[in-house]
N, C-alpha and C positions, 0 to 999 in steps of 0.2 A: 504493500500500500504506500503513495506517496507522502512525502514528507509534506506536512501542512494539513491533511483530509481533517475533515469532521469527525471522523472516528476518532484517531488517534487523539485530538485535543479532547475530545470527551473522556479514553481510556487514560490519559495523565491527568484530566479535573479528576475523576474517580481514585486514581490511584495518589494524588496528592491528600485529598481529602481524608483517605486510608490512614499513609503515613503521618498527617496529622496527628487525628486521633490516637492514634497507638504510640505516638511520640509523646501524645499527652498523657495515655494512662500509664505509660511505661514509670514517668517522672515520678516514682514515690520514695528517692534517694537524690536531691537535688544535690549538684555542685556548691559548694560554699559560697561563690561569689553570686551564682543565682541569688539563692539565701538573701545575700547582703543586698541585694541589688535588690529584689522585689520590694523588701521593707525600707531601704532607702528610697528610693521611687517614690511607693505607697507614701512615706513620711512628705516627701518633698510634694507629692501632688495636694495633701491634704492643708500642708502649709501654703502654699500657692494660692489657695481657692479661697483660704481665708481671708487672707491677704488682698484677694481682687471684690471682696466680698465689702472690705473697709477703707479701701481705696480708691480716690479719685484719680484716675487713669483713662487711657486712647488704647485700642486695638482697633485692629483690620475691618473684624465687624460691623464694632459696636462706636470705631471712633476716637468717641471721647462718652466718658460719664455726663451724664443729663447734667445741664446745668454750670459747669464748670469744666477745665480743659487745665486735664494731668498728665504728668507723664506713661510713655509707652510702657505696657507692663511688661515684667521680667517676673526670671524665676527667682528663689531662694539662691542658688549659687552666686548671684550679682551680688548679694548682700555679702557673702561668705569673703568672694575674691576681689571687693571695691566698696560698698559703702560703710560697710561697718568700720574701717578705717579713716574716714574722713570726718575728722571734727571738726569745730569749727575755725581754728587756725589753719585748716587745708592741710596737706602736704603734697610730698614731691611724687612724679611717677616714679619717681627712683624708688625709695620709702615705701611707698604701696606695694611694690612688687616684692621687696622684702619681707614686708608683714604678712604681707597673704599667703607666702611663699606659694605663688603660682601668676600668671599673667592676667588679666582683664578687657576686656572690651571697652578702653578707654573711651575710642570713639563710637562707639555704638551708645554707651554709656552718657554720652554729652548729649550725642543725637536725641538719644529720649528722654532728656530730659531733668535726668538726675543729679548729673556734677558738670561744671564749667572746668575746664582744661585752659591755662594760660600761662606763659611766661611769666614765672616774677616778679615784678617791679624792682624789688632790690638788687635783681643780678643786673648787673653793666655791662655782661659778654654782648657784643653783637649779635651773635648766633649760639643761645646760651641754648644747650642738648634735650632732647624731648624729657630724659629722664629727671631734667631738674626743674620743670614744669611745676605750675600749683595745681590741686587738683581743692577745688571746695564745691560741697553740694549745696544746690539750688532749693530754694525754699520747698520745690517738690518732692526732692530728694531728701531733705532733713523730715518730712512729712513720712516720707518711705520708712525713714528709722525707727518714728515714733511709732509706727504700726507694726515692721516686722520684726522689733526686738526683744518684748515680750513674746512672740507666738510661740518661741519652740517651747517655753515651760507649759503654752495652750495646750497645744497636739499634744505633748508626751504626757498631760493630766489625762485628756481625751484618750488615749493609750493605756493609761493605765486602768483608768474601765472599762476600757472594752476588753483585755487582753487579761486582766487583774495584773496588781501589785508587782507580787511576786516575779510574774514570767517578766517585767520591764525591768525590776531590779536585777535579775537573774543575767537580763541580756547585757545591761551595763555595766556588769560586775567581771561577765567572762570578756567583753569586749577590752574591758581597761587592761585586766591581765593577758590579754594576749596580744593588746599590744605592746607592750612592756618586754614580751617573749620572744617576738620573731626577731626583732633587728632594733639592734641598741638606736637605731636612726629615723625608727617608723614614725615617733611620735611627732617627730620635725615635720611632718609631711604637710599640705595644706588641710585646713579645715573643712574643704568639701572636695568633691573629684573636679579634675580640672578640664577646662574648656577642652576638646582632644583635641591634638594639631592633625598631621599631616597622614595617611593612612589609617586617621581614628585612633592612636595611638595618644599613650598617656603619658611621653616622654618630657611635656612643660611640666612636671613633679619632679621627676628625673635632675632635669638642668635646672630646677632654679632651686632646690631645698639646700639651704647652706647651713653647715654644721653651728657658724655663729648666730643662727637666728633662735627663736628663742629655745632653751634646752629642757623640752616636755618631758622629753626619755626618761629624763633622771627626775621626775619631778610630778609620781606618780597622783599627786591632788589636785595638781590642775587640768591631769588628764582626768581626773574623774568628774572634775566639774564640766568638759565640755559639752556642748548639747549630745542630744542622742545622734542624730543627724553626721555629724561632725564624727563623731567614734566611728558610727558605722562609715564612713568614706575613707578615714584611716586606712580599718583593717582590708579593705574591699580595693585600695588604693597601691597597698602595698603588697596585696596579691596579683594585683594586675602588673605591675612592676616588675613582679619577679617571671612571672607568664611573658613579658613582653622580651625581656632582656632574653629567650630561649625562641622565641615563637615570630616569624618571619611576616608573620599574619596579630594585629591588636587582639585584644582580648575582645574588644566588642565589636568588633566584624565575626569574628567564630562563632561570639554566644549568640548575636543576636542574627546570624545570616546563615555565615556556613553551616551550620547544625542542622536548620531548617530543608537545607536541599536533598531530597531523597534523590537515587539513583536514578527515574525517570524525568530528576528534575526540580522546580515549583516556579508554577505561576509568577509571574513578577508581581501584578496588583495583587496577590495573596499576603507578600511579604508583610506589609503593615498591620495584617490585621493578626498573621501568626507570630509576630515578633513581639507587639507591641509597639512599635518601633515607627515614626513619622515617616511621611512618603519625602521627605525633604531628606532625611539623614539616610534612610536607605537608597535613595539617587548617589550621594556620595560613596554610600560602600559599594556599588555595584561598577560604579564609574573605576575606583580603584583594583575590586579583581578582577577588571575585563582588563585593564590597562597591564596590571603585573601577569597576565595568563593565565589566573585563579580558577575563571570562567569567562561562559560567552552567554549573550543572550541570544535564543532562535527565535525565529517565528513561523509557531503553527496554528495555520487560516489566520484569522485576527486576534491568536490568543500569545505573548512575548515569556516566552519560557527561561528559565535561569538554568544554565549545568554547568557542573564542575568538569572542566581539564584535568588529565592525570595529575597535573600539582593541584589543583582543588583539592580530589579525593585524597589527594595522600596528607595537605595541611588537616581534613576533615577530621580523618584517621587517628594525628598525632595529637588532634585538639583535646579529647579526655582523656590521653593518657598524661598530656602534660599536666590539666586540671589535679587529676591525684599524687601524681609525682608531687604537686606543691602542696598538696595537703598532707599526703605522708610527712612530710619535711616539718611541717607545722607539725602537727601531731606529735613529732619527738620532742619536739620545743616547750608544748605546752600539753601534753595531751587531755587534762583532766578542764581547761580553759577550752580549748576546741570541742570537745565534748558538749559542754555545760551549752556552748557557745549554738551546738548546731541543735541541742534541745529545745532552747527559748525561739530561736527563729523559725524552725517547723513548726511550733506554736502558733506563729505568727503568720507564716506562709498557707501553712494548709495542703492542700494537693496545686497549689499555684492555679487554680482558675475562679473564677466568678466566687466560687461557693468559699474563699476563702477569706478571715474575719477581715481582712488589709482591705479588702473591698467596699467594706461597709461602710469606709469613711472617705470613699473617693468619689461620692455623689458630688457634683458640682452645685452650686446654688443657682438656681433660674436663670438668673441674669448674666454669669459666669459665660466666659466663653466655653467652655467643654462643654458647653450645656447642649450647643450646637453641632456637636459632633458627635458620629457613632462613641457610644462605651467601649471602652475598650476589652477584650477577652482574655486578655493576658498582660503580665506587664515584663517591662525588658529586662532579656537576662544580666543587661547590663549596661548603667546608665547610660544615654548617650546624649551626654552637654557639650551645643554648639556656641558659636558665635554669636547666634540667633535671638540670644535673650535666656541662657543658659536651662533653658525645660530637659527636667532629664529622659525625657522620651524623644529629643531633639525636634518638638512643634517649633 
């Protein structure tokens, strides 16, 4: 039969739809960074909504808020990697990039709204370096602060009832100690996952965590005081780190793409809805393994299919063995911490679909932009924060 018939797109919709399923009920031993990823996610989308729920703000939609004209909304990661750094004597981009230990969408960040980018006044260089720029937020942006800097003790009260007590003490108590465990250097890391650069790779953590910033490692109470949030992109952070330094392919192209493609394939417009994952961010992962030879996309009749290249299959292959290879490794490290660690999060996760409690609080409010979009079926194996306005499902 030729290549493109009616048949055959029916026999790979059928047989995708298979592999789905059975990829779904297979999942009753999640990978660790899934784990981390879903309830980061879940944490970050429920923060989000509250956030757009008390905020005068502009989207695509909707604009601007009735009445008054705010700034473009963003996720929780802007706050993480730029404003929670800006008081009101400003500082430098230099400075910023320090404290956050990780990079920011400066100009993204201006554009919507939140901070003014300027030269100095006191420097007298001619051409004094972007890095020694002031960064101060705009009356919108210091509005931003007073709204998202109480929320995470909101969500994590809201967590604690829905999930009880216990299971959120449990998870903050194995998350501190293990990271304390893996690498005397983990705790340096930024306080959220960082924008991916080039491949979807989390190499801005890599290059910019400098051992003189501040020294969390050794200074187990401040790691305990960080939000929930913040812990869980630590450890999630620093296993993706160690998967990348080995793996020629990011950690969130595997979890959230490669894994997906069965031997006959998957649908392209499938991807977002079996990832979880925006049709914007998976344009870029497909863009990258058609470009490095990963895969190709076909077309049969008018349906654009995804397959792996012999190096797809074979990265496909090495993807969960390297997954355990880093978890064994942790386990020697900590093992009675990793333990504790993956009990409180299947608590938390469930069998990873709908019917799981992380769901319950990802309703959006009416007026919310997700309100306008399909629910989602799943969420990503593994954050993916863009440029975009840092959404960890990269909206």
């Amino acid at each position: 039969m030729r290549q493109g018939s009616p048949s055959r797109v029916c026999r790979s919709s059928i047989l995708q739809s298979v592999f789905y399923h059975q990829s779904m009920d297979a999942r009753t031993h999640l990978p660790l960074p899934t784990l981390l990823s879903h309830a980061l996610v879940a944490f970050t989308v429920e923060f989000d909504n509250e956030a757009e729920r008390q905020m005068q703000h502009r989207t695509t939609r909707y604009r601007s808020t009735p009445g008054a004209y705010g700034p473009w909304l963003v996720s929780m990661a802007m706050w993480f990697n730029c404003l929670r750094f800006v008081g009101e004597e400003g500082v430098t981009a230099g400075e910023l990039a320090r404290l956050a230990r990780t990079h920011t969408n400066l100009n993204g960040m201006a554009r919507w709204g939140y901070i003014s980018v300027a030269p100095n006044p006191a420097d007298k260089r001619a051409k004094p370096p972007r890095s020694s720029w002031l960064i101060h937020a705009t009356p919108a942006g210091r509005k931003a602060q007073e709204i998202w800097r109480p929320l995470f003790a909101v969500i994590e009260n809201r967590w604690r009832e829905r999930f009880g007590a216990d299971v959120i003490e449990q998870l903050r108590a194995s998350l501190c100690t293990l990271l304390n465990q893996i690498d005397g250097d983990s705790a340096n890391l930024p306080d959220c996952m960082p924008i991916l650069g080039y491949g979807l790779r989390s190499l801005d953590a890599e290059r910019t965590r400098p051992g003189k910033s501040r020294a969390l490692a050794d200074n187990s109470e401040v790691v305990a005081d960080l939000a929930l949030p913040s812990l869980l992109s630590k450890v999630l952070l620093a296993f993706a780190l160690e998967f990348e330094r080995t793996s020629p392919l990011s950690l969130a192209i595997c979890a959230n793409v490669l894994r997906l493609v069965g031997d006959e394939g998957v649908r392209v417009r499938d991807l977002p809805r079996l990832s979880g994952v925006s049709k914007e961010a998976i344009a870029m992962v497909l863009s990258f393994l058609q470009k490095r030879g990963y895969a190709v996309i076909r077309a049969e009749s008018r349906v654009k299919m995804l397959a792996l290249t012999p190096l797809g299959i074979h990265a496909k292959k090495a993807y969960p063995q390297l997954l355990q290879t880093i978890e064994d490794r942790w386990e020697s490290l900590g093992q009675d911490a990793l333990r504790s660690l993956r009990q409180s999060l299947e608590k938390l996760v469930g069998d990873a679909t709908r019917t799981s409690l992380l769901f319950r609080g990802l309703g959006p409010y009416p007026e919310g932009w997700r309100a306008s979009v399909p629910n989602p079926e799943v969420l990503p194996d593994f954050p993916m924060v863009l440029h975009r306005g840092g959404y960890p499902d990269g909206s």
